[in-house]
C-alpha positions as CSV (number, residue, x, y, z in Angstrom):
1,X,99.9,90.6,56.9
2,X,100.7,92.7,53.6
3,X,102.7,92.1,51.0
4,X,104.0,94.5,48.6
5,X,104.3,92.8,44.4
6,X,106.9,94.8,43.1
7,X,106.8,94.2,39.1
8,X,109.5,95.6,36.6
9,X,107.9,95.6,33.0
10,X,108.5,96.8,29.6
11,X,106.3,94.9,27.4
12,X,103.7,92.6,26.8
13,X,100.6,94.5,28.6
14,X,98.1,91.6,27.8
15,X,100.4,89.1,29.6
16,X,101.4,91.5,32.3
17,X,97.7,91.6,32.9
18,X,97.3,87.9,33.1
19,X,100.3,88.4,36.1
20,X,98.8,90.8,38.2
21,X,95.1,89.6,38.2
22,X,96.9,86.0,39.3
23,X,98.0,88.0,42.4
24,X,94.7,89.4,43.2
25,X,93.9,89.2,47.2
26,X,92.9,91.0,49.7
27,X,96.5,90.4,51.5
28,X,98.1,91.7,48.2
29,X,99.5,95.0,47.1
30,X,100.8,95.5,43.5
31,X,103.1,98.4,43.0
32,X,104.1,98.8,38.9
33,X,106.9,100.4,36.9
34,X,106.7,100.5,33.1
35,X,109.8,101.2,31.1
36,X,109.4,104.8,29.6
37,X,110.3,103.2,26.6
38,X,107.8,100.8,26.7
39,X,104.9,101.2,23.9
40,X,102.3,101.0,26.1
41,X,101.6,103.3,29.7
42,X,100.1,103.2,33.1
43,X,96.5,103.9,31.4
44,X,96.1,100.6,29.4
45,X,96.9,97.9,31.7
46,X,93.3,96.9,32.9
47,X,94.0,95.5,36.7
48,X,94.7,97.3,40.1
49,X,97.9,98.2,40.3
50,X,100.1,101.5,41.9
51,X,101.7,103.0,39.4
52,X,105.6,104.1,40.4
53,X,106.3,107.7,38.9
54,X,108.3,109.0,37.5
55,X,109.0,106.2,35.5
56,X,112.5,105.4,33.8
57,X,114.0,104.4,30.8
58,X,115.3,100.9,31.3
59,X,117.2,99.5,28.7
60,X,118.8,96.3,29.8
61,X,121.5,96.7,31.8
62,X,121.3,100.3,32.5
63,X,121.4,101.8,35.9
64,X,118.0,103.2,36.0
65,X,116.9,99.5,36.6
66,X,118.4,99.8,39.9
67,X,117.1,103.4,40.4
68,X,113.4,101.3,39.4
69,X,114.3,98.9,41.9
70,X,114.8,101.2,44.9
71,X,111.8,103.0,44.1
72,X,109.5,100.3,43.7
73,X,110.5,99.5,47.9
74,X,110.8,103.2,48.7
75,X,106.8,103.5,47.8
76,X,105.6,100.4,49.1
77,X,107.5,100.8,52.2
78,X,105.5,104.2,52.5
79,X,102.4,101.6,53.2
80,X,103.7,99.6,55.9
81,X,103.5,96.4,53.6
82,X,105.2,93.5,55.8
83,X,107.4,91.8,52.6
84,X,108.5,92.6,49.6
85,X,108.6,90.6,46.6
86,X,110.6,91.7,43.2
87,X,109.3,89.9,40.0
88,X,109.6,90.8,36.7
89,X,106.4,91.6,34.0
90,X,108.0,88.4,32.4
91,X,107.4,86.0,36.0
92,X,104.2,84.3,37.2
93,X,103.2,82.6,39.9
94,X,104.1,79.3,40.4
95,X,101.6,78.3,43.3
96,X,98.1,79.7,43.7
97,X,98.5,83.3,45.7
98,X,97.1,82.2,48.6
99,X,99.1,79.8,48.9
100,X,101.9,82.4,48.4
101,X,100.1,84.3,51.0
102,X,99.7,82.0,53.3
103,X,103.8,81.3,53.1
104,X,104.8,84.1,54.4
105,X,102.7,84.4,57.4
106,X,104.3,81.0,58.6
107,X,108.4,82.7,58.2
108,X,108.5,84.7,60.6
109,X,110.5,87.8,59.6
110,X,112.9,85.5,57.6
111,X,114.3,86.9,54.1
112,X,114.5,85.3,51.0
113,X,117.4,86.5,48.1
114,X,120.2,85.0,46.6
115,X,123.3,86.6,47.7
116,X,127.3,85.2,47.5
117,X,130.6,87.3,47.4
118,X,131.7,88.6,44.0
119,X,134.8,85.7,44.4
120,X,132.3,83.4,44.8
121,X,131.0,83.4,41.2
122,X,134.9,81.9,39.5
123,X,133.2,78.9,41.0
124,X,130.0,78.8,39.3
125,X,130.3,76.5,36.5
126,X,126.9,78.9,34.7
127,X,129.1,81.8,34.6
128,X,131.8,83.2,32.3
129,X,133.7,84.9,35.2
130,X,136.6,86.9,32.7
131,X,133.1,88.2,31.2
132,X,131.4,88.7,34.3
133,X,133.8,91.1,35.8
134,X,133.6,93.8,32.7
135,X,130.3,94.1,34.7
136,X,132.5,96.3,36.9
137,X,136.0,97.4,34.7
138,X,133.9,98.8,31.8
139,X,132.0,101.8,31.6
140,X,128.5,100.8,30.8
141,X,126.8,102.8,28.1
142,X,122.8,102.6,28.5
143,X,120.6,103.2,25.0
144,X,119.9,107.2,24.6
145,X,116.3,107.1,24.3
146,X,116.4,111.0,25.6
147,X,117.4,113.7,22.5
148,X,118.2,116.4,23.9
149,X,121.6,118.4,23.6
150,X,123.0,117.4,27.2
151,X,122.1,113.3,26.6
152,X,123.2,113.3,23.6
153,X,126.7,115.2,24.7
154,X,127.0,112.8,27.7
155,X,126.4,109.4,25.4
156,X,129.2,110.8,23.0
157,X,131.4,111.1,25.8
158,X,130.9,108.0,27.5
159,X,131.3,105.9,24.1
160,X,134.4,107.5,23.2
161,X,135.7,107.0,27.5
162,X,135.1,103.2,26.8
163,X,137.0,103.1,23.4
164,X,139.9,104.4,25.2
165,X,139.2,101.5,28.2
166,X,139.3,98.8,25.6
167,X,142.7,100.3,24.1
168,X,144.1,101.3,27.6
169,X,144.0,99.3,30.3
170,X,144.9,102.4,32.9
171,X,141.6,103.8,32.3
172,X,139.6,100.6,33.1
173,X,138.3,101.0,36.8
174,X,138.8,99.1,39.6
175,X,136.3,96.0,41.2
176,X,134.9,97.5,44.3
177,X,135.7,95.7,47.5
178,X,133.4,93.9,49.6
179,X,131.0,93.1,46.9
180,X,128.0,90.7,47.0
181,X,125.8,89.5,43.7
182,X,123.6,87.7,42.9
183,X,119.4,87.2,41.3
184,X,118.4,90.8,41.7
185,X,114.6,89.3,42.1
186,X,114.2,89.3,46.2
187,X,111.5,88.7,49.0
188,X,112.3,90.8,51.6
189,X,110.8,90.9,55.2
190,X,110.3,94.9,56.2
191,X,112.8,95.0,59.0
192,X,115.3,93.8,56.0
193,X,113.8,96.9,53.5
194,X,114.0,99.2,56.7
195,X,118.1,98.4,56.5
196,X,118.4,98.2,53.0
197,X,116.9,101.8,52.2
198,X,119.1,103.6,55.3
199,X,122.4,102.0,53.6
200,X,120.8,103.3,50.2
201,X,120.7,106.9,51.5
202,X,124.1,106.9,53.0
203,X,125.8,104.6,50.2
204,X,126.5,108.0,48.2
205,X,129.7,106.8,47.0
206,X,129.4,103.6,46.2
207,X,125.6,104.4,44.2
208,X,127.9,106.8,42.5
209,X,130.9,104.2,41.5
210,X,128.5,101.7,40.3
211,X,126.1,104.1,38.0
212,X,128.8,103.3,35.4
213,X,129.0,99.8,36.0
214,X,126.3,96.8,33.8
215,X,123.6,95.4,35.1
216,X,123.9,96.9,38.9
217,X,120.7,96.2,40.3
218,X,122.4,92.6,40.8
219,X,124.8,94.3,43.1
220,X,124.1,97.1,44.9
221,X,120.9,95.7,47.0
222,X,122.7,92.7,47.6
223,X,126.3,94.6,48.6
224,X,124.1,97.0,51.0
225,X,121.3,94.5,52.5
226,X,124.5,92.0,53.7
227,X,125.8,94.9,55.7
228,X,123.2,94.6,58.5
229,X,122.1,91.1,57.4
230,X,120.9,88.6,60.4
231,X,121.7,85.2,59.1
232,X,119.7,83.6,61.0
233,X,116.7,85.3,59.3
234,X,117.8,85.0,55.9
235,X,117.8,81.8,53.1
236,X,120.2,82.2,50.3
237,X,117.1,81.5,47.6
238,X,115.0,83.8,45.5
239,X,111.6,81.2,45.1
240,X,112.7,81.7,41.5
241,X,112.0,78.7,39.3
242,X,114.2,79.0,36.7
243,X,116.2,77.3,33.9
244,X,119.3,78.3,33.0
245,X,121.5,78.9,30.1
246,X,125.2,78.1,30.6
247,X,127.6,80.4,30.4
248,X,125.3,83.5,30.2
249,X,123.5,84.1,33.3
250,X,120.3,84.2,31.6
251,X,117.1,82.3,31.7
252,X,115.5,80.2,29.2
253,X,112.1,81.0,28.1
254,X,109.8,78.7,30.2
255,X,107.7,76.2,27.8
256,X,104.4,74.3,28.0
257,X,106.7,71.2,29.2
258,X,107.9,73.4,31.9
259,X,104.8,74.2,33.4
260,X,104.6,70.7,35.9
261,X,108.1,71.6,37.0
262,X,107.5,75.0,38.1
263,X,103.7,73.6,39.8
264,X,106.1,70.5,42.1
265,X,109.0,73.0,43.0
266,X,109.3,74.8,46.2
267,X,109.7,78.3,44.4
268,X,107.1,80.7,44.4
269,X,107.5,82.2,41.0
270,X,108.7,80.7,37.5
271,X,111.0,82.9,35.3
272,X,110.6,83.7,32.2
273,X,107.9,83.6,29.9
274,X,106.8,84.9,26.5
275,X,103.9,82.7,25.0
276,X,100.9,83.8,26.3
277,X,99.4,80.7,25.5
278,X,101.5,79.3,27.8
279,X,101.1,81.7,30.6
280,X,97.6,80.8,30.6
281,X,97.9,77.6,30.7
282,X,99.6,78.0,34.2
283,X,97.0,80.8,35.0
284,X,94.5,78.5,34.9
285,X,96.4,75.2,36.5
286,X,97.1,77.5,39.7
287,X,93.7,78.5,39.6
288,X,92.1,74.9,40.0
């Protein structure tokens, strides 16, 4: 058995070090993309890792995560791993890693990743939906990290496109059909990855019609894994611990108080955190 860590970061290198030494065995690979924008690199992150190159600038939101995403399981899928788990630099573990480990052997080729039809979400009382679908109707216009004449030209265009969205409705694009959503974190048996990354290659089209769109990489994986997806080897749950705001879609930062929570849940991971003091502390409760 080999499981492939796939970790999105883009800050925070002492904590993401605490992370991937708290996945450390023998069972385990760790696969890494940094941010581009991110003020630290490959070099200074002191724990075994495979760095994922080129990386991207990944300002939130921006397609590019997406583009992270996919090539996080396109190299890990190159070494035969046997499932895939996406976590952010901001997750930890929430059981020891062999236990973790030792979970996966026992399912069998079943899939773990939250996944509902796009209609779905009007009934989720956590979510604005009216805001939701701008996800979709509004260009999305990612930060321009990159100065050069041609990014510079294309950001100018693409802010002035979405003034004339928000004054004309004409020019506001339509909701894709068929679409699925949901947690963009995932664990992924490698028959599942196997589908997923032939739909990526011939998805041209739709790849295409959601570049524009916000915060995609909650989409897209989820719109082209259901397409081949056996139900009977699939739960509709991430193994995300997690706390969340109303009416945003976003997490709470996980607190000292949380810690016993995350520890008695059935998830895997807890989402997110930002005091290292309290990181540790949970490094060294699943350590015990």
């Amino acid at each position: 058995m080999k499981i492939a860590v796939l970790i999105l970061a883009h800050k925070s290198p002492e904590q993401l070090e605490y992370l991937i030494k708290s996945l450390k065995h023998n069972e385990v690979n760790v696969y890494l993309h940094i941010d581009k924008s991110a003020e630290f690199s490959y070099s200074s992150i002191e724990a075994e890792f495979v760095p994922i190159l080129p990386n991207y600038y990944c300002s939130w939101g921006a397609y590019n995560v997406t583009r992270a995403t996919f090539d996080l399981l396109k190299r890990a899928y190159k070494d035969n791993n046997d499932y895939y788990v996406l976590i952010s630099g901001e997750d930890f573990p929430a059981k020891p890693i062999n236990k973790i480990v030792e979970f996966f052997k026992k399912q069998e080729g079943i899939s773990y990743m939250n996944i509902i039809p796009l209609e779905d979400v009007k009934k989720d009382p956590l979510v604005d939906y009216s805001t939701f679908i701008k996800r979709f109707s509004f260009v999305h216009i990612p930060m321009c990290h990159n100065k050069r004449i041609f990014s510079l030209f294309k950001h100018h265009c693409l802010t002035n496109f979405k003034k004339l969205q928000k004054k004309l409705t004409f020019f506001r694009f339509k909701t894709p059909t068929d679409i699925f959503v949901g947690e963009n974190w995932f664990n992924l048996h490698k028959h599942d990855v196997e589908q997923l990354l032939k739909e990526f290659r011939k998805s041209k089209w739709l790849r295409f019609r959601l570049s524009f769109g916000l915060l995609m990489e909650e989409v897209l994986p989820h719109t082209l894994l259901k397409r081949n997806l056996d139900s009977n080897k699939w739960v509709n749950d991430s193994l995300r611990f997690t706390i969340w705001k109303p009416n945003t879609g976003s997490p709470e930062i996980l607190k000292s108080d949380n810690i016993s929570q995350a520890l008695e849940s059935n998830d895997l991971f807890a989402r997110k955190f930002e005091d290292l003091s309290v990181l540790k502390e949970l490094f060294n409760k699943i350590k015990e």
